[in-house]
Structures are given as structure tokens and as C-alpha cells.
C-alpha positions as CSV (number, residue, x, y, z in Angstrom):
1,X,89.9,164.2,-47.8
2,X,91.4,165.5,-51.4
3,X,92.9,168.0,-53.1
4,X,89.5,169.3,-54.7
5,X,88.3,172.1,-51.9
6,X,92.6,173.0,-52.2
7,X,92.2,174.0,-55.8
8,X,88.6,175.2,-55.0
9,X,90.5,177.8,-52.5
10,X,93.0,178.4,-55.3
11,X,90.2,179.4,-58.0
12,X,87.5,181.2,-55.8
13,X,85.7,183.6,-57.3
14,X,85.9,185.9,-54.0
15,X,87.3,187.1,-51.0
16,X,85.0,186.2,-49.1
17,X,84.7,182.3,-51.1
18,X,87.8,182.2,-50.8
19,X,88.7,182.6,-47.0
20,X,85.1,180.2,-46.1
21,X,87.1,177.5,-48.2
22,X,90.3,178.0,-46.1
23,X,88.3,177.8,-43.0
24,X,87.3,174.1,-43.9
25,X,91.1,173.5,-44.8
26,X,91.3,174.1,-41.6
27,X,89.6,171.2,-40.7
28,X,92.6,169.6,-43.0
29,X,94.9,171.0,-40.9
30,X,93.5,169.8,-37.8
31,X,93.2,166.3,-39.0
32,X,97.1,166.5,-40.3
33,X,98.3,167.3,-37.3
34,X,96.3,165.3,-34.8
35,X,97.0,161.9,-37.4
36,X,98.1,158.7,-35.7
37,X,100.2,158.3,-38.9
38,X,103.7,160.0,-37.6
39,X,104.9,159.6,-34.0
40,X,104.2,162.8,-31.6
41,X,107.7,164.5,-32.0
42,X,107.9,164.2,-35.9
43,X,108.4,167.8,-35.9
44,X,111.9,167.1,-34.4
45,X,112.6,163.4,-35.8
46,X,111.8,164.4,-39.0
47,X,113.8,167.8,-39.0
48,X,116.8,166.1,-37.1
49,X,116.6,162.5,-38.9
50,X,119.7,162.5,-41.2
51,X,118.4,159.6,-43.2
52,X,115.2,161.5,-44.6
53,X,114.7,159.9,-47.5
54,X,114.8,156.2,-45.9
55,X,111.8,157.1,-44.3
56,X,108.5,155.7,-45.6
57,X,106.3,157.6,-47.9
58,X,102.8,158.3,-46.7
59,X,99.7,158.6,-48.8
60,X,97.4,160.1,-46.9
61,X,95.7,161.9,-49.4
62,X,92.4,159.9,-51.4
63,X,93.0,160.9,-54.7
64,X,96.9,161.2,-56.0
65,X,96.1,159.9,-59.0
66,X,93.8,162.4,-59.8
67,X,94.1,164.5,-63.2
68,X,96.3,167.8,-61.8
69,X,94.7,171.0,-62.7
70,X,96.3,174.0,-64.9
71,X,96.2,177.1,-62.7
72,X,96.1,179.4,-65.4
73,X,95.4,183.0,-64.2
74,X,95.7,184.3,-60.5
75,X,92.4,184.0,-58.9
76,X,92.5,188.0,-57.7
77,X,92.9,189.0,-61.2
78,X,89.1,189.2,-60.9
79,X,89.1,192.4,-58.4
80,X,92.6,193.3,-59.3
81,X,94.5,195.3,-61.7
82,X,97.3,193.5,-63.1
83,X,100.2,195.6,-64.5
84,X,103.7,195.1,-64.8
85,X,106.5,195.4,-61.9
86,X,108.2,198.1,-63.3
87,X,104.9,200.5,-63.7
88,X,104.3,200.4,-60.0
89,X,105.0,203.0,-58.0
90,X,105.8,202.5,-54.6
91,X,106.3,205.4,-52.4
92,X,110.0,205.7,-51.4
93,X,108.6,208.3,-48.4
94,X,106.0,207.3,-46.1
95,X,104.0,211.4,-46.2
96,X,100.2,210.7,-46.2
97,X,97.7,208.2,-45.7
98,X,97.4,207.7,-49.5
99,X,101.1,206.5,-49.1
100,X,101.1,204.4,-46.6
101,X,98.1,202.5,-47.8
102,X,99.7,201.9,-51.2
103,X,102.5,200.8,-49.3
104,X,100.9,198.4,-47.0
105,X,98.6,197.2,-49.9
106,X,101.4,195.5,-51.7
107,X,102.4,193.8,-48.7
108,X,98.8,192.7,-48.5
109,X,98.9,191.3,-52.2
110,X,102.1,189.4,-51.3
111,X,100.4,187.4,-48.8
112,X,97.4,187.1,-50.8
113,X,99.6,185.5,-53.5
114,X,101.5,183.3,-50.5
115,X,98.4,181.7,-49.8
116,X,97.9,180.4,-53.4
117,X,101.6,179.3,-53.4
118,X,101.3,177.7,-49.9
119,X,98.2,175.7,-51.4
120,X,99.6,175.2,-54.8
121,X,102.8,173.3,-53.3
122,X,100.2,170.8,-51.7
123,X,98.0,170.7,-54.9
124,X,100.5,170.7,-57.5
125,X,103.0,167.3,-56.3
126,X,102.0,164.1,-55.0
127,X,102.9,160.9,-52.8
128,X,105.3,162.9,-51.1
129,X,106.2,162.3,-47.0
130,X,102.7,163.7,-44.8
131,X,105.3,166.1,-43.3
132,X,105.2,167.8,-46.7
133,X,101.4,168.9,-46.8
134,X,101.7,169.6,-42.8
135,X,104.2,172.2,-43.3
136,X,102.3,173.7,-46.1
137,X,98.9,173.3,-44.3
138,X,100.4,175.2,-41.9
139,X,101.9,177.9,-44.0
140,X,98.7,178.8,-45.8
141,X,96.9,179.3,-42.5
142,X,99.8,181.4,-41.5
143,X,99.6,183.4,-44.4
144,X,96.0,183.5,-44.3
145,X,96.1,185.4,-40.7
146,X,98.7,187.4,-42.3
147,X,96.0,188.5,-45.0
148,X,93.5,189.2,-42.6
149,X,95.0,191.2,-40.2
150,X,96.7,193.6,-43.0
151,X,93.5,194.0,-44.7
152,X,92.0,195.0,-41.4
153,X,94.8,197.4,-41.5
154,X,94.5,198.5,-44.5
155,X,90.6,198.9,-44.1
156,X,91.4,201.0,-41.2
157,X,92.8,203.7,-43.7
158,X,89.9,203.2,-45.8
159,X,91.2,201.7,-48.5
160,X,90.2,198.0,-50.0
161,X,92.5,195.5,-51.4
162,X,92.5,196.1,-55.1
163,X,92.2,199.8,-54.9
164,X,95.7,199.9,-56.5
165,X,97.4,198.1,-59.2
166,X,99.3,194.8,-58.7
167,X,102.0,192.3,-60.1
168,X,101.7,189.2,-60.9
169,X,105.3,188.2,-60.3
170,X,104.5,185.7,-57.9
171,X,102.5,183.7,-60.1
172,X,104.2,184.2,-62.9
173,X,107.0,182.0,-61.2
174,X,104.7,179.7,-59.5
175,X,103.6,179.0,-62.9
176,X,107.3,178.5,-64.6
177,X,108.0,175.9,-61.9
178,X,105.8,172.7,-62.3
179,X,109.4,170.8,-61.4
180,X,108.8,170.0,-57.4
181,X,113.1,170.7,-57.2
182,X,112.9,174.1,-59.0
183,X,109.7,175.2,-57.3
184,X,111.1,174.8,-53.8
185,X,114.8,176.6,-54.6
186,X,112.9,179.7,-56.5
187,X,109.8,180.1,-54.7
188,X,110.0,178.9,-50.8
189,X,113.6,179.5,-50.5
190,X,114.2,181.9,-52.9
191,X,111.5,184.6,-53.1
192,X,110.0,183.7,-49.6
193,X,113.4,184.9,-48.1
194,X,113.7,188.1,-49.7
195,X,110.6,189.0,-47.3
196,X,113.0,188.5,-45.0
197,X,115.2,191.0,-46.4
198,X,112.7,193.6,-47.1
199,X,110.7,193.4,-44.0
200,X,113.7,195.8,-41.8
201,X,113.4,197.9,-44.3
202,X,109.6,198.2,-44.4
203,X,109.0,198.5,-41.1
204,X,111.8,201.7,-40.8
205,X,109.8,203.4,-43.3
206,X,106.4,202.9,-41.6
207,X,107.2,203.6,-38.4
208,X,108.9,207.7,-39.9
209,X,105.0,208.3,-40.6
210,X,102.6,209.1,-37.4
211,X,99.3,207.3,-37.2
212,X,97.2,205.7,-34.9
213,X,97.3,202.6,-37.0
214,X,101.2,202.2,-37.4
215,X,101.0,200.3,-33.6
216,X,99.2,197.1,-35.6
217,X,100.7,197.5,-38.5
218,X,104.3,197.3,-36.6
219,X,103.2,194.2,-34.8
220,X,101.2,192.2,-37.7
221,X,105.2,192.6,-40.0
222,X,106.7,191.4,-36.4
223,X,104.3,188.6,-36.6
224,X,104.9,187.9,-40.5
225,X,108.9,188.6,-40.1
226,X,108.7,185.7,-36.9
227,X,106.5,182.9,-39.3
228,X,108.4,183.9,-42.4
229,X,111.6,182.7,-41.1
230,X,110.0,179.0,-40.4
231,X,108.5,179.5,-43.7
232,X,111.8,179.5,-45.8
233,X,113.1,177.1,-43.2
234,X,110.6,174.4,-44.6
235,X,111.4,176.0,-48.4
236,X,115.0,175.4,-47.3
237,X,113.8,171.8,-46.1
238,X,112.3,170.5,-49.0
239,X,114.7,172.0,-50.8
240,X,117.1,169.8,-49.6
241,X,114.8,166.9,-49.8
242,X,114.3,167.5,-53.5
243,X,118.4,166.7,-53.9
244,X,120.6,164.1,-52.7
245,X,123.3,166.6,-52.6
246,X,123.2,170.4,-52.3
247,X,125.9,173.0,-52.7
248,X,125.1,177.3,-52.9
249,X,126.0,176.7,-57.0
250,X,123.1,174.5,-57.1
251,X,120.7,177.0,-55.6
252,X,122.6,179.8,-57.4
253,X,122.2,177.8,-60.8
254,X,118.1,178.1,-60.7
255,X,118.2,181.5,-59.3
256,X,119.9,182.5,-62.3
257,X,118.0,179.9,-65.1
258,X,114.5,182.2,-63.4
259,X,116.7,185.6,-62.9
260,X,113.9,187.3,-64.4
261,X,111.4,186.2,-61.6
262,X,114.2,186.6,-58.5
263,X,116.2,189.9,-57.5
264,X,118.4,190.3,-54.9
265,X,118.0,193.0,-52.3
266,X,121.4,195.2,-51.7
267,X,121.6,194.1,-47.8
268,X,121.0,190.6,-47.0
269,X,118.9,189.8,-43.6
270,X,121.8,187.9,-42.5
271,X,120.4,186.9,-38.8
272,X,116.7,185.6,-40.4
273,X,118.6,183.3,-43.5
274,X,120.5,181.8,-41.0
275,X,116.8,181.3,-38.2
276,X,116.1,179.8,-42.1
277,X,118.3,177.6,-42.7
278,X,121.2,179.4,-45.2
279,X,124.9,178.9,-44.5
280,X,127.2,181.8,-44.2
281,X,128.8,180.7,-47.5
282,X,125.3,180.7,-49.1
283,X,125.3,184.6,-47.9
284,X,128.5,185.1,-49.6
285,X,127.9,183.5,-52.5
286,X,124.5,185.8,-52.7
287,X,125.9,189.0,-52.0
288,X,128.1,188.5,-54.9
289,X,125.5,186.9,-57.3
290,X,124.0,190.8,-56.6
291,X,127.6,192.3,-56.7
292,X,128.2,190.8,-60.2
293,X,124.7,191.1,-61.4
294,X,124.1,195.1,-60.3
């Protein structure tokens, strides 16, 4: 087992390459979590153990000390066109099916690109704890059923994924934090939980617009809200891992040294960053990071 078929999954030339190679990361997954390595309940020692860091660092992986791979351009720039944010249009009125599809399709290009930042933490740093590359096993399966069942979605309304234009945002951060610290603040703690802000705010726009497709759709951003919460819980995790001490300025302080990667919504999803792991200071100390910053 090595991290070859993960950066394979990363690069693939397809779609379809691409979701064959997760199926056999499966198999990862599988062996992960069935190892002998970790006692049964490591779920819970490991989240409730207060000494973390004592514990003993597992290589479980063959080749650590291989040579780590650039990633240098997002693998769906090859059946995507990549434009910037701000030439986007997303409809603010749900009024045809053209609408909702564009709609949905940048939800399905989010968790196209959480898949590659889910595999991408487990590529990208080494000789970390085995709970590490469980929870982000896990992740990118989540995110791959995620994919799936928007695409089947968004197939329903006969569109395909890269029909419309695309951001590469995403990776444009993944890419500006090769520091293990900075990646888990600004990308699994940071940009993973503003899905969680967002998603309310989706779903009351969809469900305005009558379809016989908004049923699924409804349910899959249930499903995603639900596995995005333990998502930014494991961001919030590692986060805390990656520092002997933490305080909201020191989340704040990378937030604001990659400002032009992270924007804060207006309303916070207060209920799902706590489910994630926040503190009700960290909420007050982000609603007026956007206060001062609007």
C-alpha cells in the first residue's frame, strides 16, 4: 500500500479513471479501518485523549520517503472551463431548469474539488498518526458519494458536469498551503465550514423552484450538510494537532495572511460550527473579522 494510486486519483485523466481509482482506495479504506494497529474505540480514545501528541506515530504507509509530487493544475481543467470567481454568474433566483442546473453544478464542482483536497491532505504530509489518513480516507469517499449523487442530479436535468464555467479557488489555496498547519486552518476548517454556512441558504432557494428532481436534490445537501459537519470537525482536529496551543487570533491570523482565498458569509451557521468543533468566541471573533472586513 502507497500513496501512488492517491496521486493517480488526483491526476486522472477522466471521470470515469478517476472514480475506478477511488473504488480501489476503497480497498485502502477498508484495510485502515479494519487494521489491528489502533484499538477498536480509537475513534473515541483518540478524539477524547487529552494527551494526543504523546501518543505514538504510526507508519503505516510503504513509502514516506518517497519524492512528493507537484500538483500543478486541477485534474478537471481537462473537461472544464476555468474562469475567474468574479465572472461567474450564479443565479440569485431559482426560475428555470437552466437555473437550477447552473446552480447545482457549482455545488457539484465543489465536491469534485473536495475529493482532490481530501486525497491531497493524505498525499501531500507524511509519518503522521494512522488516525490522520483514516479520517481523510473517509472524507474522500464521502465526498465521492457526494459527487455521484449530484451528478445524477444534475444528469437528471440534462446537463453534464462541465457544461458551465468553473473556479479554481479551491485549488488555488490547496496549492498556497504546502505547510501541514496552514493547510488544515484555511482549507478543512476554514473553507470546508463555510459549506456549512451556505448550505441553508442553498437549500431555501432550491426548494422556491417546482420540479420533480428538487426531492433528491433536498436530501443529497441533507446528506452533504450531516457529513460536512464531521468533516470540519476533523479540519478542526488536526487543526489543533498541528499546534501546541490554539486561540481564535491564531485561526484568524491565517485567514487573513490567505484573505484572498477565504470570505466570510454575512450569517454564520452557528449550530453546525459548534456540531464542528468552533467555540462561541471563535463565532464572535468571525462575525467581526466580516463586520470589519465588509
Amino acid at each position: 500500500m502507497d500513496f501512488t494510486l492517491i496521486f493517480e486519483a488526483m491526476i486522472a485523466q477522466s471521470l470515469e479513471e478517476k472514480l475506478k481509482l477511488i473504488a480501489n482506495i476503497e480497498q485502502m479504506a477498508q484495510e485502515l479501518l479494519e487494521s489491528e494497529n489502533l484499538p477498536s474505540n480509537t475513534l473515541d480514545s483518540y478524539y477524547l485523549e487529552s494527551s494526543f501528541q504523546t501518543q505514538e506515530i504510526q507508519h503505516f504507509f510503504t513509502d514516506f520517503h518517497s519524492h512528493i509530487r507537484p500538483l500543478r493544475t486541477p485534474s478537471y481543467q481537462r473537461f472544464c472551463t476555468i474562469t475567474h470567481p468574479t465572472k461567474i454568474r450564479r443565479p440569485r433566483h431559482i426560475k428555470s431548469v437552466q437555473s437550477l442546473a447552473k446552480v447545482l453544478h457549482s455545488i457539484v464542482h465543489i465536491e469534485y474539488s473536495a475529493i482532490d483536497l481530501a486525497l491531497d491532505a493524505m498525499y501531500r504530509f507524511r509519518h503522521l498518526p494512522l488516525q490522520y489518513y483514516r479520517d481523510w480516507l473517509i472524507v474522500a469517499l464521502q465526498e465521492t458519494n457526494h459527487f455521484r449523487l449530484l451528478l445524477d442530479s444534475l444528469h437528471s436535468l440534462g446537463y453534464e458536469y462541465g457544461d458551465f464555467a468553473v473556479h479554481s479557488q479551491l485549488f488555488d489555496a490547496q496549492s498556497a498551503t504546502q505547510d501541514f498547519r496552514d493547510r488544515m486552518a484555511l482549507l478543512h476548517r476554514g473553507l470546508e465550514a463555510n459549506g456549512l454556512d451556505a448550505n441553508p441558504f442553498v437549500v431555501a432557494k432550491i426548494e422556491r423552484f417546482e420540479h420533480e428532481s428538487i426531492p433528491q436534490i433536498l436530501q443529497t445537501l441533507e446528506i452533504i450538510l450531516h457529513d460536512e459537519i464531521e468533516h470540519v470537525r476533523k479540519g478542526d482536529f488536526w487543526w489543533r494537532y498541528a499546534n501546541t496551543k490554539t486561540s481564535p487570533e491564531d485561526f484568524l491570523a491565517i485567514l487573513q495572511n490567505f484573505k484572498q482565498f477565504h470570505s466570510l458569509p454575512k450569517i454564520l451557521n452557528h449550530k453546525a460550527r459548534l456540531q464542528a468543533g468552533f467555540s462561541a468566541e471563535e463565532l464572535k471573533c468571525l462575525t467581526h473579522l466580516y463586520s470589519t472586513n465588509s
